[in-house]
MOPAC internal coordinates of N, CA, C and O (Angstrom, degrees):
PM7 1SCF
backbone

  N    0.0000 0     0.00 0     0.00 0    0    0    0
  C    1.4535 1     0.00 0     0.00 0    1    0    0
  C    1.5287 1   109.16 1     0.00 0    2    1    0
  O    1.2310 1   129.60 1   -34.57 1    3    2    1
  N    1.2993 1    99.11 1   145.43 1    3    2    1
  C    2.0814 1   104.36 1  -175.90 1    5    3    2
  C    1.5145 1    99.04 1   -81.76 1    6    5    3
  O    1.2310 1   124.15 1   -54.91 1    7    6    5
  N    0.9888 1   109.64 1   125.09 1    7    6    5
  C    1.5485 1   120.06 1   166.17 1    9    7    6
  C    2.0158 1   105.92 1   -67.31 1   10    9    7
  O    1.2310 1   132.43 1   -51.69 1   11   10    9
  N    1.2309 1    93.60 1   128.31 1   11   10    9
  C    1.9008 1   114.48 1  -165.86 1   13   11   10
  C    1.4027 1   100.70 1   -60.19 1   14   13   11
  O    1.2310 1   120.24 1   151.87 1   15   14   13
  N    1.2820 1   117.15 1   -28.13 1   15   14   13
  C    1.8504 1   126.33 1   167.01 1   17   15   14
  C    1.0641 1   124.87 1   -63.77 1   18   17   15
  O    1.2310 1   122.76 1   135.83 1   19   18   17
  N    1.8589 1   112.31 1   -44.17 1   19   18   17
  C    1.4140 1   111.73 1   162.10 1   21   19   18
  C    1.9376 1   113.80 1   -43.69 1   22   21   19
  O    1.2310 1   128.42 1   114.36 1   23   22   21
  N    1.5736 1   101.39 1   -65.64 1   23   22   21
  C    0.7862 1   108.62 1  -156.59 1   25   23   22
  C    1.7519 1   110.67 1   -55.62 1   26   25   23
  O    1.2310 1   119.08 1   155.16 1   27   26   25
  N    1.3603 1   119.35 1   -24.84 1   27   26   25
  C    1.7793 1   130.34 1  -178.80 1   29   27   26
  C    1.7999 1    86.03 1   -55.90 1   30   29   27
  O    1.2310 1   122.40 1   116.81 1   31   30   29
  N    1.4023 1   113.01 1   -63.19 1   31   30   29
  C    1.3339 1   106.76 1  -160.17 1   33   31   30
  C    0.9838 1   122.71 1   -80.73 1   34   33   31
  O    1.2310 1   114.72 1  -179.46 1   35   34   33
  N    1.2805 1   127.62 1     0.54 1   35   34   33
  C    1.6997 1   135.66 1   164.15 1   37   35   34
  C    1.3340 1    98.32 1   -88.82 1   38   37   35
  O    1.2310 1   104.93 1  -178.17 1   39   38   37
  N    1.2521 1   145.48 1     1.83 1   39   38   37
  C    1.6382 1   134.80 1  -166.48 1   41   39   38
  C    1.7863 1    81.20 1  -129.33 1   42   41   39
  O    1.2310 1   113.36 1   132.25 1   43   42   41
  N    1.1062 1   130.15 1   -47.75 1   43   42   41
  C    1.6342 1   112.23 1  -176.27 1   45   43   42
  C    1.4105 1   108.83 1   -77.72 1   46   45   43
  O    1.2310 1   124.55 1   149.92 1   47   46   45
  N    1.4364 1   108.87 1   -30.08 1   47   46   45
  C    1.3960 1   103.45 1   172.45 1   49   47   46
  C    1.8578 1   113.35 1   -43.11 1   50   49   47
  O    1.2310 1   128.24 1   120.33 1   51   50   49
  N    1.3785 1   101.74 1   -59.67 1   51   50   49
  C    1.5716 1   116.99 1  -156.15 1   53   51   50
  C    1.7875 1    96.25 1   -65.15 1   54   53   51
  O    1.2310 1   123.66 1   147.32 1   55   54   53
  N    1.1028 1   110.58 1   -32.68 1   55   54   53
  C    1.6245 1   119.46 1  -156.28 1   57   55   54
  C    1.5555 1    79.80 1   -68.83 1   58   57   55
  O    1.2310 1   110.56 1   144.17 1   59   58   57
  N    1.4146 1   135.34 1   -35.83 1   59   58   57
  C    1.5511 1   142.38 1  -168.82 1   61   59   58
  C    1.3059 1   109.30 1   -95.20 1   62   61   59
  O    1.2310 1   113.22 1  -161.04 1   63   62   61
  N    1.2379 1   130.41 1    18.96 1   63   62   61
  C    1.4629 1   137.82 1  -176.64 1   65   63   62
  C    1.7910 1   112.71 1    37.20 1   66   65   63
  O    1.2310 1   118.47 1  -148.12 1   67   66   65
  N    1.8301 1   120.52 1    31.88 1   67   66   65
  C    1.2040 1   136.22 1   157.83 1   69   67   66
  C    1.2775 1   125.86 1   -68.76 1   70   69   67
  O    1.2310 1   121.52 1   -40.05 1   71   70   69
  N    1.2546 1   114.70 1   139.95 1   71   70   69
  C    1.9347 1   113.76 1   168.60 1   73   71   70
  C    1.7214 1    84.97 1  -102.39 1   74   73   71
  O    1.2310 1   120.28 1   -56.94 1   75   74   73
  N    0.9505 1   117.08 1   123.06 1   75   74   73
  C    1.6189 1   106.58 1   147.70 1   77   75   74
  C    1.7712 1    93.15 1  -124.97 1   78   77   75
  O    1.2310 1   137.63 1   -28.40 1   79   78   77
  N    1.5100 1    83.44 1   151.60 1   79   78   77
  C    1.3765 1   117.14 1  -170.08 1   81   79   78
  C    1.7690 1   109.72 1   -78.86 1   82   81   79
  O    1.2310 1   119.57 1   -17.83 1   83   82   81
  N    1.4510 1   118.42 1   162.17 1   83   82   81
  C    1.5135 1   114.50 1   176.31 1   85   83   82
  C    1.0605 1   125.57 1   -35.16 1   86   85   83
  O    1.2310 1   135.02 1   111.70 1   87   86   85
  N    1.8042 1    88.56 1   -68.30 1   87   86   85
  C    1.3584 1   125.82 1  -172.12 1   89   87   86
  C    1.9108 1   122.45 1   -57.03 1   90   89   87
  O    1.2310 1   127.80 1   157.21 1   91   90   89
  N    1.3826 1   102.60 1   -22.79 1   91   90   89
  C    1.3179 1   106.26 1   154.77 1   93   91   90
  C    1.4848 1   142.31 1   -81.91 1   94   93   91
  O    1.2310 1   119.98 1   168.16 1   95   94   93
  N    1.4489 1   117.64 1   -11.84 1   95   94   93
  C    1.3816 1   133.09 1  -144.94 1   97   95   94
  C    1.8765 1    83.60 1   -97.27 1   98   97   95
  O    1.2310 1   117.35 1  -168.53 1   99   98   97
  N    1.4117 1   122.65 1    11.47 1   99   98   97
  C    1.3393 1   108.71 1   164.31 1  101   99   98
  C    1.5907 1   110.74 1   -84.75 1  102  101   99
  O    1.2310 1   127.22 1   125.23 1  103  102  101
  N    1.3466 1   103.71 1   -54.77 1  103  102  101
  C    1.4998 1   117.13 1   162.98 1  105  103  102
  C    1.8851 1   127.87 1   -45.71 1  106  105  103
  O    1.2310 1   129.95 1   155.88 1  107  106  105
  N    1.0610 1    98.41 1   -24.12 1  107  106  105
  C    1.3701 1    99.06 1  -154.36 1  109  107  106
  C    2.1338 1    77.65 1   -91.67 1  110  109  107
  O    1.2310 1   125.96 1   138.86 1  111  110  109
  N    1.3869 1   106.15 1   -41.14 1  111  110  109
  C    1.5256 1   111.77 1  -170.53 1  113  111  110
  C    1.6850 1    99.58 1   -61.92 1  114  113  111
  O    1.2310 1   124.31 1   125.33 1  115  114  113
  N    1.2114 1   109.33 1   -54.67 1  115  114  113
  C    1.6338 1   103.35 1   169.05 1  117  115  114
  C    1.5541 1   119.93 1   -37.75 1  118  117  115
  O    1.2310 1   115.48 1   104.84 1  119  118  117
  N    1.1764 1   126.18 1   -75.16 1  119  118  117
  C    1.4462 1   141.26 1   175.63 1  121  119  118
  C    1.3265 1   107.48 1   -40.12 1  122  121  119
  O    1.2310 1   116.04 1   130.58 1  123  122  121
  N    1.6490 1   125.13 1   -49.42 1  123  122  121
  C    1.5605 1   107.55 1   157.72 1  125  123  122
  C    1.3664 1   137.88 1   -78.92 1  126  125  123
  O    1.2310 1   108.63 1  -164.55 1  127  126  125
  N    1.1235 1   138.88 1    15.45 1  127  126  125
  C    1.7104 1   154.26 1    87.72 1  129  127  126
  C    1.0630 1   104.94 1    11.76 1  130  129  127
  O    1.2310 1   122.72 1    82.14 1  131  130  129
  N    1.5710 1   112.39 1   -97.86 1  131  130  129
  C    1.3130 1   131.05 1  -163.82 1  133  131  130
  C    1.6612 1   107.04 1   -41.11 1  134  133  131
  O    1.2310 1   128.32 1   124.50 1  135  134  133
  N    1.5113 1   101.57 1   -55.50 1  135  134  133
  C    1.6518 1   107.08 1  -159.83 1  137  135  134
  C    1.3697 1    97.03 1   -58.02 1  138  137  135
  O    1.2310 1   118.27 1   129.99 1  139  138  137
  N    1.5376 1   120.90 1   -50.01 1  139  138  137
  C    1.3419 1   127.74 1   167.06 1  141  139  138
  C    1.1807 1   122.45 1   -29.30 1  142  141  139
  O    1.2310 1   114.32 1   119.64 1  143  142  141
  N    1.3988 1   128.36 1   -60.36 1  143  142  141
  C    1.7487 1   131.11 1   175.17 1  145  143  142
  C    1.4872 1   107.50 1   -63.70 1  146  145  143
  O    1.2310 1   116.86 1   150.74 1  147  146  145
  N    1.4246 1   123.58 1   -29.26 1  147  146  145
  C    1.4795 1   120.17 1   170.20 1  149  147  146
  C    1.3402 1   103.90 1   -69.33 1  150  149  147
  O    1.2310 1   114.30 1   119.25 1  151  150  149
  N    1.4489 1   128.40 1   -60.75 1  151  150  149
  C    1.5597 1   115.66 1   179.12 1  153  151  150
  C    1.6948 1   117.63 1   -47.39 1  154  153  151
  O    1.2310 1   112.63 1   143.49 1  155  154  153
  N    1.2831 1   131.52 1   -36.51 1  155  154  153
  C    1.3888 1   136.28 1  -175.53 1  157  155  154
  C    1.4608 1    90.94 1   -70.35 1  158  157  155
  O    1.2310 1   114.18 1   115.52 1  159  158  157
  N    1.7256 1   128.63 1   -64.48 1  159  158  157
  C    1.3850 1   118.33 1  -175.92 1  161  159  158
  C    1.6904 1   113.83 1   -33.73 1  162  161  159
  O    1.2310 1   120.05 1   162.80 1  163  162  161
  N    1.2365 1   117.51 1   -17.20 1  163  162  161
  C    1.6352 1   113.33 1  -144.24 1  165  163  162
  C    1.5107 1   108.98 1  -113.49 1  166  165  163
  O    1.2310 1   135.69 1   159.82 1  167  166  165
  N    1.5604 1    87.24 1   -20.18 1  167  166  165
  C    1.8112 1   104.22 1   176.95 1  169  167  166
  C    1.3309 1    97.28 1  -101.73 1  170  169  167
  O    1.2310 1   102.19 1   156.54 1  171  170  169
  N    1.0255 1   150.18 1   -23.46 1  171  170  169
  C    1.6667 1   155.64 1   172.71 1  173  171  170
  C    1.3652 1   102.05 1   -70.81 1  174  173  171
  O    1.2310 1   104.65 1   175.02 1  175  174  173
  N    1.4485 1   145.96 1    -4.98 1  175  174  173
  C    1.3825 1   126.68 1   179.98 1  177  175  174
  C    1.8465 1    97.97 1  -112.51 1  178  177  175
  O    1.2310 1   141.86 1   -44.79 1  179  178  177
  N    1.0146 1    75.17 1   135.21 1  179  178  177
  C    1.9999 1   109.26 1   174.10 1  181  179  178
  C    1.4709 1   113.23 1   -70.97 1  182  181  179
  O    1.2310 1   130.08 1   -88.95 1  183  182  181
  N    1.3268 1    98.16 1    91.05 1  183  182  181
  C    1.5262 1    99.86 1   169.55 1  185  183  182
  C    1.2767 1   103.68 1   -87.00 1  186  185  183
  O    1.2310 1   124.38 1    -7.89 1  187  186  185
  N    1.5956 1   109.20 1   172.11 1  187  186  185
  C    1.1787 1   135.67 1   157.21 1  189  187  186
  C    1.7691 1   119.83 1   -96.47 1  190  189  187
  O    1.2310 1   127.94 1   -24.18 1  191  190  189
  N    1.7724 1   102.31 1   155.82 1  191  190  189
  C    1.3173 1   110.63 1  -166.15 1  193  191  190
  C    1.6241 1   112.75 1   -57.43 1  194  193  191
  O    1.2310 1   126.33 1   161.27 1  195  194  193
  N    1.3607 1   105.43 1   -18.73 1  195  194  193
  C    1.8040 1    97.98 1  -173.62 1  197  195  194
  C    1.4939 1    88.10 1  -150.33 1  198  197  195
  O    1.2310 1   125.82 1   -34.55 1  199  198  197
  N    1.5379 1   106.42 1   145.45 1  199  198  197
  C    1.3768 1   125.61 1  -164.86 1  201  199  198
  C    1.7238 1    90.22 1  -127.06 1  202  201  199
  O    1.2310 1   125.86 1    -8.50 1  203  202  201
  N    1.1491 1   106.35 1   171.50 1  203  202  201
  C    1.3272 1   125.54 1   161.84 1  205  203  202
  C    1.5415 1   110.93 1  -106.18 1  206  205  203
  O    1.2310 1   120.11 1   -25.97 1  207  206  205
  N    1.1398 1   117.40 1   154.03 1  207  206  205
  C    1.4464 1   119.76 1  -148.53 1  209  207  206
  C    2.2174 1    93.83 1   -92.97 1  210  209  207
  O    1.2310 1   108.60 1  -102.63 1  211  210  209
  N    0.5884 1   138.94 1    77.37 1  211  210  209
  C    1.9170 1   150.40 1   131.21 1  213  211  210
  C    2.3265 1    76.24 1    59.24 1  214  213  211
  O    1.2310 1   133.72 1    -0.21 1  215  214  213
  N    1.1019 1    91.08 1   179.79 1  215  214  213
  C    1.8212 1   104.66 1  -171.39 1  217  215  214
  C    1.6339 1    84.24 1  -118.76 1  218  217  215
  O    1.2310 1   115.53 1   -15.49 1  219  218  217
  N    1.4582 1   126.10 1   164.51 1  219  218  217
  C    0.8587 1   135.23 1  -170.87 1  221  219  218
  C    1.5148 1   102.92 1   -97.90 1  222  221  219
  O    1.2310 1   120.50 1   -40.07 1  223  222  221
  N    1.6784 1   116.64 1   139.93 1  223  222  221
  C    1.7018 1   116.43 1  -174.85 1  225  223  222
  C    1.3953 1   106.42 1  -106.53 1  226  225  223
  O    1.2310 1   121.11 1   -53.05 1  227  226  225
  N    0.9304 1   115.48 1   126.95 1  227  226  225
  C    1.5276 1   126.93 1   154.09 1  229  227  226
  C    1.2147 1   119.16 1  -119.81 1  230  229  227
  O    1.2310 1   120.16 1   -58.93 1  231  230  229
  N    1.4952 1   117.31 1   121.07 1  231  230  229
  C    1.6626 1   135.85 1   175.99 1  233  231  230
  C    1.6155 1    97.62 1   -51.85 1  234  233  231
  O    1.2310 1   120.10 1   180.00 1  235  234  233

């Protein structure tokens, strides 16, 4: 049976014009985890109705 993870990363892969290989799709499944718990961290914080606009970055 295809593991449903393979299949996420063979379908985002392709949508990204990527080959990733078998043998990577353990790693690659980890790393989208992670990005995942960063996106939930990011939707879980309580903003307020009006922000002040960020300082400008220069490298």
């Amino acid at each position: 049976m295809t593991d449903p993870n393979d299949t996420e990363i063979a379908v985002l892969a392709r949508a990204n014009g990527l080959t990733i290989p078998a043998e990577f799709h353990a790693g690659v499944r980890s790393n989208l985890e992670l990005l995942r718990s960063y996106g939930a961290l990011i939707e879980g914080l309580d903003l307020p109705d009006r922000l002040e606009p960020a300082f400008r970055y220069e490298p």
